[in-house]
Backbone as a chain_set.jsonl record, in Angstrom:
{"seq": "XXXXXXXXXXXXXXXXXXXXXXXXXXXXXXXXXXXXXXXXXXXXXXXXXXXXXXXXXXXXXXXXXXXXXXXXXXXXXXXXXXXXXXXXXXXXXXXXXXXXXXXXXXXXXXXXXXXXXXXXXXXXXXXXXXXXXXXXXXXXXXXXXXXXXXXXXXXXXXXXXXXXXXXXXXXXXXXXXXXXXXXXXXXXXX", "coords": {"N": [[82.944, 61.382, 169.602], [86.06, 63.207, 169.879], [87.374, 66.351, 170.564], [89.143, 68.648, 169.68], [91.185, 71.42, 169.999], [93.994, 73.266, 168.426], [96.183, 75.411, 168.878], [98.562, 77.578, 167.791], [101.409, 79.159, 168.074], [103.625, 81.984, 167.616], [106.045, 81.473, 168.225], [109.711, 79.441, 167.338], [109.49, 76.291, 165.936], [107.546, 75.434, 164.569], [107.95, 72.493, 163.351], [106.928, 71.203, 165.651], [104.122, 71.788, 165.548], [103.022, 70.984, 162.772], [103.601, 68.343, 162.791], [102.055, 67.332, 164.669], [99.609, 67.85, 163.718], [100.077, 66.4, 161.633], [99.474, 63.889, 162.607], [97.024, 63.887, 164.162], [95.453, 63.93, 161.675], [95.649, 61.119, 160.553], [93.186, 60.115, 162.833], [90.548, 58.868, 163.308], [88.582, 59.335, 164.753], [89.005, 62.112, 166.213], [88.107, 65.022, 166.192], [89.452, 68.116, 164.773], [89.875, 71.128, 165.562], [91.779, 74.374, 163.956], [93.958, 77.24, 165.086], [95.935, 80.08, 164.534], [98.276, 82.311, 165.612], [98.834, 85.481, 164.741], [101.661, 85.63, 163.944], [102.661, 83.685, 164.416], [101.596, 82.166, 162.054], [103.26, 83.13, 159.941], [106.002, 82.438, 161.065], [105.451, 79.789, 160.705], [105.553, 79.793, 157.57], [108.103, 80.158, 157.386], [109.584, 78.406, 158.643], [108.225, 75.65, 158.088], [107.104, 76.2, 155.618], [104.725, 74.866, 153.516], [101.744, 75.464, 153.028], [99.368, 75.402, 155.226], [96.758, 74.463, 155.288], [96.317, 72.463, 154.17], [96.469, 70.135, 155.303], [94.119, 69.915, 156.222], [92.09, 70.693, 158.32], [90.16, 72.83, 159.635], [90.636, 76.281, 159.279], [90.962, 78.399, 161.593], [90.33, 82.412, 161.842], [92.382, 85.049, 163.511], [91.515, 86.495, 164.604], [88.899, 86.227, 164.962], [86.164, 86.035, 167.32], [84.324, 84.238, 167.073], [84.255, 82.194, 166.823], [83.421, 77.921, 167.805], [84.81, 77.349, 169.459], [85.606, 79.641, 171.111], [83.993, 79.776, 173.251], [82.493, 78.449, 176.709], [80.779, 76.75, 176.419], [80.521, 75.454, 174.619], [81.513, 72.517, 173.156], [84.586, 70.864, 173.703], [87.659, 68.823, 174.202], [89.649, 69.726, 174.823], [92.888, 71.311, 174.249], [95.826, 72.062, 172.554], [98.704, 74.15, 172.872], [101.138, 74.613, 170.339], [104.203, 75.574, 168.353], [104.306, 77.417, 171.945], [105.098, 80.871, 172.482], [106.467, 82.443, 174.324], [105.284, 85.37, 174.877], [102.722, 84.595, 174.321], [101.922, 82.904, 176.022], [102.184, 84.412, 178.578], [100.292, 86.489, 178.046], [98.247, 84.769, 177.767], [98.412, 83.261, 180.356], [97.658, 85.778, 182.12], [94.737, 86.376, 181.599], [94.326, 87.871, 179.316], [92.717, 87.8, 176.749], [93.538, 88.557, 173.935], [93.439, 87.758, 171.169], [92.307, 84.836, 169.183], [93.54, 82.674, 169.758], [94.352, 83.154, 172.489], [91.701, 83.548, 173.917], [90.335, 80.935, 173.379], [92.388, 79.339, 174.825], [91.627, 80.671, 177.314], [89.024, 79.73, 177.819], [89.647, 76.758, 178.351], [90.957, 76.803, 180.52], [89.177, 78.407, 182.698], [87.0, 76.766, 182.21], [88.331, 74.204, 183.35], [89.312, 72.391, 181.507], [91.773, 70.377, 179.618], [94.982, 71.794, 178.912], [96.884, 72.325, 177.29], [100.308, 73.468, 176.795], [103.034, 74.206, 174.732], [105.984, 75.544, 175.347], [108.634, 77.489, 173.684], [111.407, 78.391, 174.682], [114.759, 79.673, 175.463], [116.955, 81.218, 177.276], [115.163, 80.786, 180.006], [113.887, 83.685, 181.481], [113.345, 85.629, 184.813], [110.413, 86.642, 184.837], [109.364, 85.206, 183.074], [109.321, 82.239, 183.844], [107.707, 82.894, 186.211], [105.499, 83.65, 185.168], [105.072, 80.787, 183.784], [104.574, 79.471, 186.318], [102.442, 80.803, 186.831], [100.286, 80.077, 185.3], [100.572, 76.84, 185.157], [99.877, 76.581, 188.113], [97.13, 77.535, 187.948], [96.113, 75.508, 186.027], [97.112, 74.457, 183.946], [99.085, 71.931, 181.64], [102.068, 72.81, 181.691], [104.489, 72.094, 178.944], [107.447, 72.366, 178.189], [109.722, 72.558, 175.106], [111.057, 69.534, 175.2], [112.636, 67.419, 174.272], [113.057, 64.258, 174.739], [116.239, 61.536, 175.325], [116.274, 58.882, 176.085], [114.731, 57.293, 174.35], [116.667, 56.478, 172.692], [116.394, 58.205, 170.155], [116.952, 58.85, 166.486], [117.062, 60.416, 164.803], [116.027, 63.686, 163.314], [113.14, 64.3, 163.17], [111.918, 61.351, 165.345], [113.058, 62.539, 167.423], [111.297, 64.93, 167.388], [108.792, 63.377, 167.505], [108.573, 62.251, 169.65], [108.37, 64.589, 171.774], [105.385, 65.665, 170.739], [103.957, 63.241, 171.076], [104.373, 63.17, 173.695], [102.883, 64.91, 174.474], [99.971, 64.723, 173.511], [99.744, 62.309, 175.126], [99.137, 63.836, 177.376], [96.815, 64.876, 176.546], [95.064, 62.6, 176.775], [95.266, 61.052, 174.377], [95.764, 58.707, 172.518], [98.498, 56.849, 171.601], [101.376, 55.546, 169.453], [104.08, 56.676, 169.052], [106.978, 57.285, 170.005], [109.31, 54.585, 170.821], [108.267, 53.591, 174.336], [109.802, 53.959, 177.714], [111.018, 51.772, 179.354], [112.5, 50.541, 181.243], [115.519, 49.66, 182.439], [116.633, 46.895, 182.567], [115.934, 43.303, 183.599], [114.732, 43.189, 186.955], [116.347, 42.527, 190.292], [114.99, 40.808, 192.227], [115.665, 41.311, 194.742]], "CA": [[84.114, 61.924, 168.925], [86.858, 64.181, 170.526], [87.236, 67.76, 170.146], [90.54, 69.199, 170.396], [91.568, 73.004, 169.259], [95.068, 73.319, 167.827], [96.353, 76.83, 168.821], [100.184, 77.827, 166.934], [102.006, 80.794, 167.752], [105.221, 82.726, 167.319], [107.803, 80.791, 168.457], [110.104, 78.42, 166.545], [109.333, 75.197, 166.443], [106.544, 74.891, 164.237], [107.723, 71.755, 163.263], [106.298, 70.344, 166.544], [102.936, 71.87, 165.212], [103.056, 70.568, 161.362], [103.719, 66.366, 163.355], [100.665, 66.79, 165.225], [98.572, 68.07, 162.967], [100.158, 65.023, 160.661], [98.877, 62.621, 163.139], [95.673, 63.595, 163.856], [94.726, 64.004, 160.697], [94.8, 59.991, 160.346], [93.025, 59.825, 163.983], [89.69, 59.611, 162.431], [87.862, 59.809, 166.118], [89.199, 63.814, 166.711], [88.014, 66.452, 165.276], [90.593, 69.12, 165.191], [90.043, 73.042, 165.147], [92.932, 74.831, 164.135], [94.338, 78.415, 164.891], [96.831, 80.778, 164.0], [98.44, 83.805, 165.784], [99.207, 86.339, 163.628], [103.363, 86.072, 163.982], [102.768, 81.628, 164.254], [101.55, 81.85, 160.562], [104.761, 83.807, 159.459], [106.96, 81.416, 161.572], [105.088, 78.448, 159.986], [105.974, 79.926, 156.94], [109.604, 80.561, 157.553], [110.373, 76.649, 159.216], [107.671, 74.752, 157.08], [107.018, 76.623, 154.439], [103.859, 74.466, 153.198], [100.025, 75.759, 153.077], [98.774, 74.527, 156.168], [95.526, 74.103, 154.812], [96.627, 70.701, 153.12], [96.418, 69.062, 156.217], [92.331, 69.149, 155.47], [91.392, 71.138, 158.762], [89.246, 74.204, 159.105], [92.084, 77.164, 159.86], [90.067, 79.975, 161.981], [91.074, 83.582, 161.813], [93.244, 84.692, 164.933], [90.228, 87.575, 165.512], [87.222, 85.393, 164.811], [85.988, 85.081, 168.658], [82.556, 83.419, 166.915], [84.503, 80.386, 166.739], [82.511, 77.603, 168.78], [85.382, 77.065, 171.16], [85.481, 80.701, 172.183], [82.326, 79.725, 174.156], [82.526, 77.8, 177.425], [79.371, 76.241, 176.399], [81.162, 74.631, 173.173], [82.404, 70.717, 173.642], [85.9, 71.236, 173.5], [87.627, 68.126, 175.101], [91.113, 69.957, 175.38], [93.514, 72.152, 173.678], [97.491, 72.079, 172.546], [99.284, 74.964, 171.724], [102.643, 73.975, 170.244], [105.006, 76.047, 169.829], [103.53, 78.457, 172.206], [105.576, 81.334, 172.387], [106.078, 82.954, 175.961], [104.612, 86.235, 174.993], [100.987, 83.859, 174.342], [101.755, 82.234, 177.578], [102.28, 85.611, 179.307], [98.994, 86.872, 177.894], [96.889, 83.366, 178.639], [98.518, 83.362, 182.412], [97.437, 87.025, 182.611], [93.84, 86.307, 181.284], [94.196, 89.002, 177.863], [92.103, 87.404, 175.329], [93.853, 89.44, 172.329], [93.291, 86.469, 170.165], [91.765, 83.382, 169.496], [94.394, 81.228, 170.318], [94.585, 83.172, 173.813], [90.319, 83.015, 174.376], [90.486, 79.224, 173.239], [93.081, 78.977, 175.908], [90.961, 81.164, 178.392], [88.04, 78.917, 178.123], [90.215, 75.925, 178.717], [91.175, 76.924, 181.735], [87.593, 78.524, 183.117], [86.086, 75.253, 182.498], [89.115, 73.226, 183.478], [89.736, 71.511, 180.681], [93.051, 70.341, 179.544], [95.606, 73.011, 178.114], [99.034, 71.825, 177.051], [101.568, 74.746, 176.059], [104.32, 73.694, 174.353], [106.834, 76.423, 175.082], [109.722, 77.18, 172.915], [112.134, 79.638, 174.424], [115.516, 79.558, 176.08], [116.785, 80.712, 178.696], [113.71, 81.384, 180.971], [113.295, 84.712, 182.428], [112.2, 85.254, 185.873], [109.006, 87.079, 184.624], [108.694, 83.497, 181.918], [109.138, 81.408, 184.929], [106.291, 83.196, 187.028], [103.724, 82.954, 184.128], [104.49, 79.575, 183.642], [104.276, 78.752, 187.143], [101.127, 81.085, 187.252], [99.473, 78.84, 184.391], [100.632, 75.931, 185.885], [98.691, 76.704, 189.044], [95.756, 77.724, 187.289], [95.55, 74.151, 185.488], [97.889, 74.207, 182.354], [99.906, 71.896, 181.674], [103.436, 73.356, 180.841], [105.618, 71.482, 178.588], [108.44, 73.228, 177.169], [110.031, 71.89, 173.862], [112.613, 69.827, 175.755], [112.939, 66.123, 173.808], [114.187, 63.074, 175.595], [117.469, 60.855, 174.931], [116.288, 57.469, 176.568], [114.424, 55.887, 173.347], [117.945, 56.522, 171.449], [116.389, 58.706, 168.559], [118.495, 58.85, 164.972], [116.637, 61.221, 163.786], [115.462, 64.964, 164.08], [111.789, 63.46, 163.116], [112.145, 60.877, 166.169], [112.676, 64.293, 168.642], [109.965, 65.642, 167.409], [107.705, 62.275, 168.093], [108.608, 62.154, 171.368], [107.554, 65.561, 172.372], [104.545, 65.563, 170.215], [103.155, 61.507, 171.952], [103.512, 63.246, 175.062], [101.681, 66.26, 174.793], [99.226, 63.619, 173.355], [99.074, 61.407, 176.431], [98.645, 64.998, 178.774], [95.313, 65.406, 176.527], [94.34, 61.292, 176.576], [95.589, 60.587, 172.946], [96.705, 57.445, 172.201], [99.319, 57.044, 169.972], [102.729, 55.232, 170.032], [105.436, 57.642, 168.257], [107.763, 56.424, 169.932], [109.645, 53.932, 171.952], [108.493, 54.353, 175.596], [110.484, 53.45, 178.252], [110.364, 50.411, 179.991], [113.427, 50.157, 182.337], [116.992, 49.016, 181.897], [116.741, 45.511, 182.61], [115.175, 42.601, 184.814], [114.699, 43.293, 188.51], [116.893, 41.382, 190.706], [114.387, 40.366, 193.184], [115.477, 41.744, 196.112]], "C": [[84.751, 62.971, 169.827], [87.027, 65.093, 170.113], [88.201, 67.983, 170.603], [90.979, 70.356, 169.099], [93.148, 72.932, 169.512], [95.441, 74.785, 167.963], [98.151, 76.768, 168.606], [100.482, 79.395, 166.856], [103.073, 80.893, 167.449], [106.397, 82.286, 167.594], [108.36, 79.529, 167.646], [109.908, 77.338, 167.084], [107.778, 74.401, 165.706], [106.878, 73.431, 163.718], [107.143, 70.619, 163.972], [104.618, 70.539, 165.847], [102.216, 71.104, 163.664], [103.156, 68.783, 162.066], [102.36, 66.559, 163.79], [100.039, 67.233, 164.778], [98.217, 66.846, 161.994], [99.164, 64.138, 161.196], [97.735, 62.792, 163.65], [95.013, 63.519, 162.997], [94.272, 62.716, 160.427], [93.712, 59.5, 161.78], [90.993, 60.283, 163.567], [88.12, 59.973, 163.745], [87.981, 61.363, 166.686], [89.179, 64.112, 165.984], [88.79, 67.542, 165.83], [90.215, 70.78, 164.441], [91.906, 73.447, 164.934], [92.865, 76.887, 163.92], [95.558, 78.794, 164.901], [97.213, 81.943, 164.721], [98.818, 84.313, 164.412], [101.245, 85.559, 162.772], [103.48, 84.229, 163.56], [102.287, 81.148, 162.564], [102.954, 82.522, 159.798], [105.694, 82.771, 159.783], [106.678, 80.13, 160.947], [105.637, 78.4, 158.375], [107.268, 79.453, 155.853], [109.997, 78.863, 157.802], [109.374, 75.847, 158.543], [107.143, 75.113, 155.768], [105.693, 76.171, 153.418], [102.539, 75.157, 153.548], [99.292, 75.317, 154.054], [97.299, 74.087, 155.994], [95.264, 72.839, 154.381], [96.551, 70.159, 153.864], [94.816, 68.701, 156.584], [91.617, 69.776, 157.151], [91.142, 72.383, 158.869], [90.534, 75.083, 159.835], [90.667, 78.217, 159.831], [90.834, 81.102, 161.927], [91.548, 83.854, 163.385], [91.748, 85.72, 165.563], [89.12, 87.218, 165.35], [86.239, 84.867, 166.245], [84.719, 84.646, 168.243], [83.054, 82.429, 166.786], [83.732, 79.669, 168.005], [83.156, 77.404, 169.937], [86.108, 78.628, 172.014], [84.329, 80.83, 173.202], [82.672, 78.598, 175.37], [81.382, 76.635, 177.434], [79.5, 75.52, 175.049], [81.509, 73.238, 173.722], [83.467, 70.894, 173.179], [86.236, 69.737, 174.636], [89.187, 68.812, 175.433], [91.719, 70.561, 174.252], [95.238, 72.322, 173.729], [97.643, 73.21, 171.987], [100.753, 74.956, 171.564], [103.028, 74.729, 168.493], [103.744, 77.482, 170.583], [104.979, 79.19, 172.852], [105.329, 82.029, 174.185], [105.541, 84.308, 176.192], [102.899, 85.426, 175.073], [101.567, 83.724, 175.774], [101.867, 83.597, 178.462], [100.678, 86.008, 179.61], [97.645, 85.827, 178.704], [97.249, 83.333, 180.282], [97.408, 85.015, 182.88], [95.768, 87.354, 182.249], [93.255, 87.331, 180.222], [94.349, 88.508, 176.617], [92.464, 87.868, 173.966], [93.588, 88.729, 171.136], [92.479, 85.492, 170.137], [92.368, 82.284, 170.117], [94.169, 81.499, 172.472], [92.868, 83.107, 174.349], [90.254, 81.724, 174.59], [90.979, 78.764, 174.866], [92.108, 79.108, 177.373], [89.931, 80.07, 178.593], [88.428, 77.704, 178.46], [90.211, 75.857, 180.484], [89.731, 77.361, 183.268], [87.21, 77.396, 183.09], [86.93, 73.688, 182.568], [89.264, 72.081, 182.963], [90.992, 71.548, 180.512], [93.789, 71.041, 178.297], [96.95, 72.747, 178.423], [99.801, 72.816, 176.16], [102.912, 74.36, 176.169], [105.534, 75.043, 174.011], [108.035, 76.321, 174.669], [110.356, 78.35, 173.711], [113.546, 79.261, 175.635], [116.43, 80.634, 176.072], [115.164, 81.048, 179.144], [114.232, 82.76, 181.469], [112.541, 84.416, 183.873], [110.701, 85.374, 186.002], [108.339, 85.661, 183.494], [108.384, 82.788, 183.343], [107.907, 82.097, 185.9], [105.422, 82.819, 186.358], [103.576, 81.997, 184.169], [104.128, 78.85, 184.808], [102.579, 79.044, 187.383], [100.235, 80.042, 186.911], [99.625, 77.647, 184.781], [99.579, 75.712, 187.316], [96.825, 76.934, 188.875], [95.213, 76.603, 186.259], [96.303, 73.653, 184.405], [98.971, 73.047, 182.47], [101.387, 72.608, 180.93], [104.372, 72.364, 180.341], [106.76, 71.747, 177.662], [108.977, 72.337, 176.256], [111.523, 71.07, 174.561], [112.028, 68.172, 175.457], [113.683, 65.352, 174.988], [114.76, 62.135, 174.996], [117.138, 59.145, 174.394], [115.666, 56.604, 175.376], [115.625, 55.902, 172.442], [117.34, 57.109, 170.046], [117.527, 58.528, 167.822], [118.127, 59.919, 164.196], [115.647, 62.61, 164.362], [113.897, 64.282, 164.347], [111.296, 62.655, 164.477], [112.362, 62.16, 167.281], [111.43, 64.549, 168.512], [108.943, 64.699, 167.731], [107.434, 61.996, 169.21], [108.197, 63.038, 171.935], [106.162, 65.53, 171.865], [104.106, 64.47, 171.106], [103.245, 61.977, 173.48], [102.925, 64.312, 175.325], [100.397, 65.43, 174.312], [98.581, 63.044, 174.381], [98.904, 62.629, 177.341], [97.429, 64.84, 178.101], [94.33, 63.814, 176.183], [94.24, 60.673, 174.968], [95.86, 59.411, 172.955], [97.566, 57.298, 171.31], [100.92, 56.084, 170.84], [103.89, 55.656, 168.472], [106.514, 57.637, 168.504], [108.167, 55.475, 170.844], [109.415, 54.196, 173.391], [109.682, 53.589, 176.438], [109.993, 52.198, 179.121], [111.617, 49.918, 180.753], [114.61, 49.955, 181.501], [117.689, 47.416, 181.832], [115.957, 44.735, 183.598], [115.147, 42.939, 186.479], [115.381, 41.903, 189.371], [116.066, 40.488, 191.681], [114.462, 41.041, 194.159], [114.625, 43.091, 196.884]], "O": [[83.99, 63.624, 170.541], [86.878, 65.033, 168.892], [88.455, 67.7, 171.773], [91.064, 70.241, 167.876], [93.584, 72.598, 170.614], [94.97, 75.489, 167.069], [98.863, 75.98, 169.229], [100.128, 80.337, 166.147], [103.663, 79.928, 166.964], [107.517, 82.668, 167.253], [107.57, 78.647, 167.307], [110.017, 77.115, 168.289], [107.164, 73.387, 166.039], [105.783, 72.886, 163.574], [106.87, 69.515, 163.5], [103.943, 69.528, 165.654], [101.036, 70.765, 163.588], [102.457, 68.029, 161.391], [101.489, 65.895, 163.228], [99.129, 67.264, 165.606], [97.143, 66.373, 161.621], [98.218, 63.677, 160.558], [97.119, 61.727, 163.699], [93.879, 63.074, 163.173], [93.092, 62.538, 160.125], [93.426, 58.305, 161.707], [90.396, 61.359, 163.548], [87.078, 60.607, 163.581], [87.164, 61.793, 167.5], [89.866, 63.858, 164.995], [88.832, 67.87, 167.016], [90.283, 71.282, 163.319], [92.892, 72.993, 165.515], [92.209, 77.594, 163.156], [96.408, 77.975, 165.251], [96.411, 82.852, 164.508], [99.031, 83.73, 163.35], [101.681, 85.233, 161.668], [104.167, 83.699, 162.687], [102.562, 80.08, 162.017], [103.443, 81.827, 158.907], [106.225, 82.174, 158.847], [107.618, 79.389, 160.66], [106.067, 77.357, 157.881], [107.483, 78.957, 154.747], [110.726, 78.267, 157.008], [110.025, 74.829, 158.305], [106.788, 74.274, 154.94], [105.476, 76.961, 152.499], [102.466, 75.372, 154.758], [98.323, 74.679, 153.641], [96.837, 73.252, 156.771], [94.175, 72.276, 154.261], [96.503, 69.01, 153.424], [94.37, 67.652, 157.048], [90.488, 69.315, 157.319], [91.846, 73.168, 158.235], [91.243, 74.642, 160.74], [89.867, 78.623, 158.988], [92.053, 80.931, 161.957], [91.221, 83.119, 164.317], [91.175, 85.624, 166.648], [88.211, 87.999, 165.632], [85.715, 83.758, 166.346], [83.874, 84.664, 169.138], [82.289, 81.486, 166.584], [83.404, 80.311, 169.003], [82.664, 77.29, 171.059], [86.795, 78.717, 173.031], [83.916, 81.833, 173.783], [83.258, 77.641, 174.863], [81.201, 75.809, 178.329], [78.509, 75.047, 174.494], [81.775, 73.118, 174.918], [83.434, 71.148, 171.975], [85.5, 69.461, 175.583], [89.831, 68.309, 176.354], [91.133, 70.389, 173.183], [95.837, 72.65, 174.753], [97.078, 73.542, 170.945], [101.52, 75.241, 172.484], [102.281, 74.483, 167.546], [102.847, 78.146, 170.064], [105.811, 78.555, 173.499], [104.342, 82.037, 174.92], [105.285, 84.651, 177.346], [102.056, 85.794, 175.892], [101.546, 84.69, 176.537], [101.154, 83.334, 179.431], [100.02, 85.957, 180.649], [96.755, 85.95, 179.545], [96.433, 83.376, 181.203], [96.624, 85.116, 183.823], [95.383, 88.485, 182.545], [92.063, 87.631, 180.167], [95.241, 88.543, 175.77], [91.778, 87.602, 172.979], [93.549, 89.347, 170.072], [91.859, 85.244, 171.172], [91.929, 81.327, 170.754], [93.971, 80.678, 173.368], [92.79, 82.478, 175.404], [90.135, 81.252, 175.721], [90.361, 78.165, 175.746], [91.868, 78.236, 178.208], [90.029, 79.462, 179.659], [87.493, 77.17, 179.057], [89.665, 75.132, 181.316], [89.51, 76.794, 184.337], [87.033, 76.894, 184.2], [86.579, 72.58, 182.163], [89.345, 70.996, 183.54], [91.622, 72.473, 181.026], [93.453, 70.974, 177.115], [97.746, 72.879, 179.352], [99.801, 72.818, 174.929], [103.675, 74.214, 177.124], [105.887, 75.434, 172.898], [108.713, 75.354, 175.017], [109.842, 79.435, 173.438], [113.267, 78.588, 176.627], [116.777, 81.072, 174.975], [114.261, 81.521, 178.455], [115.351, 82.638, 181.967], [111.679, 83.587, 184.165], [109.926, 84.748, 186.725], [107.172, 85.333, 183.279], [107.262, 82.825, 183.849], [107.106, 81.226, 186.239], [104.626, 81.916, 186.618], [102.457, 81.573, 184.459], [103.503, 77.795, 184.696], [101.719, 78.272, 187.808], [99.595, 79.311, 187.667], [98.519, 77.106, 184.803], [98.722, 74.838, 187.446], [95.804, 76.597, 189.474], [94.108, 76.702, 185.725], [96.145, 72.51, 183.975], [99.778, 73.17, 183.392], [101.543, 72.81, 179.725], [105.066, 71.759, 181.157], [106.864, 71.321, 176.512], [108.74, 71.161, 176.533], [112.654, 71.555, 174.56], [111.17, 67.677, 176.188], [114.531, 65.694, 175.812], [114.122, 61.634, 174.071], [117.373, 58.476, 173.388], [115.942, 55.407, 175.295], [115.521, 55.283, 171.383], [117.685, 56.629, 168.967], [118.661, 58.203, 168.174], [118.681, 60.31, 163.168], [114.884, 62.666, 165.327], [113.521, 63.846, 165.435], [110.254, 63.13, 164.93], [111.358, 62.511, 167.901], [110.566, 64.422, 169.38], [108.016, 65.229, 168.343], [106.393, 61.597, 169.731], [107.469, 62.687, 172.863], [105.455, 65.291, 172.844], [103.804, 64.953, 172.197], [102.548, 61.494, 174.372], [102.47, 64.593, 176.433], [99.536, 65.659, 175.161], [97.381, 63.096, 174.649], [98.346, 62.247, 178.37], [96.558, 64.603, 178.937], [93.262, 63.785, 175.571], [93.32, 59.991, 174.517], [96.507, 59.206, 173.982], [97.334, 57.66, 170.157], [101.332, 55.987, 171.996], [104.233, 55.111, 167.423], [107.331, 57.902, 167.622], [107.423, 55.388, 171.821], [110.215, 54.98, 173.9], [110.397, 52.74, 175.905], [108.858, 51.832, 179.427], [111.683, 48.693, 180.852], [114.717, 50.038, 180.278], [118.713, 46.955, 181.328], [115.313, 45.365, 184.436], [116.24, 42.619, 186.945], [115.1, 40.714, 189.22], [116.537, 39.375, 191.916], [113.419, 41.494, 194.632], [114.639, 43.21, 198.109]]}, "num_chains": 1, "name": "protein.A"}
């Protein structure tokens, strides 16, 4: 079975976090931790408004570091945090555990496992753009909240599937959410 920790902070966009929680929940091979910054339960609030609890997995406290994947020595197979807000990503580049979500992260990265941060924020900063390049260098992937055109969505829902299926395939998910691409037509031969 797969092990994958769910970390949700402060930035808008929890509806990327509320889809993939949807879809693992039927994914009956991953087991899913979930955490909470402080400010990412308020924001969850505010843009989904639902009990996140209903989605049937265990919700850790943000200061609980006895969770098992604050331990490098836990089976963790990988870790999303979506949205992740660029103050978290600041902190996780800068290695200041203040949280669970940002330990989780830490141990990701220490034992080079895979760590997908789904940043929400626009424009970039030059001090955003360093962190994320830092974290980037240090193993993360970075994937900012930035949907693509080419399957012709119709629908907000459809955005959100498409970012969600590929933060998915960064941590070896399977899933088809939506249309991938597959070219524009036959190859002429030449």
């Amino acid at each position: 079975m797969k092990r994958l920790v769910v970390g949700i902070t402060g930035a808008s966009g929890a509806i990327y976090a509320a889809r993939a929680l949807q879809f693992l929940r039927d994914e009956t091979s991953i087991e899913v931790d979930v955490v909470f910054s402080k400010t990412g339960r308020v924001v969850w609030q505010h843009e989904i408004g639902t009990d996140p609890s209903a989605y049937g997995y265990r919700i850790w406290n943000p200061g609980d570091f006895t969770a098992p994947f604050a331990s490098g020595s836990a089976r963790v197979d990988g870790m999303l945090v979506v949205p992740c807000s660029v103050g978290s990503a600041a902190r996780i580049a800068h290695g200041l555990s203040t949280d669970l979500v940002g330990r989780a992260a830490d141990v990701m990265l220490k034992e080079r496992r895979p760590l997908v941060l789904v940043v929400r924020e626009t424009p970039f900063s030059l001090i955003h753009l360093r962190n994320l390049t830092q974290l980037a260098e240090a193993g993360a992937v970075v994937m900012p909240a930035s949907p693509g055109f080419y399957h012709q969505p119709k629908t907000i829902e459809e955005l959100v599937d498409h970012l969600v299926a590929r933060c998915f395939d960064r941590l070896g998910i399977d899933n088809e959410l939506f249309r991938r691409w597959s070219g524009l037509g036959e190859a002429d031969g030449d």
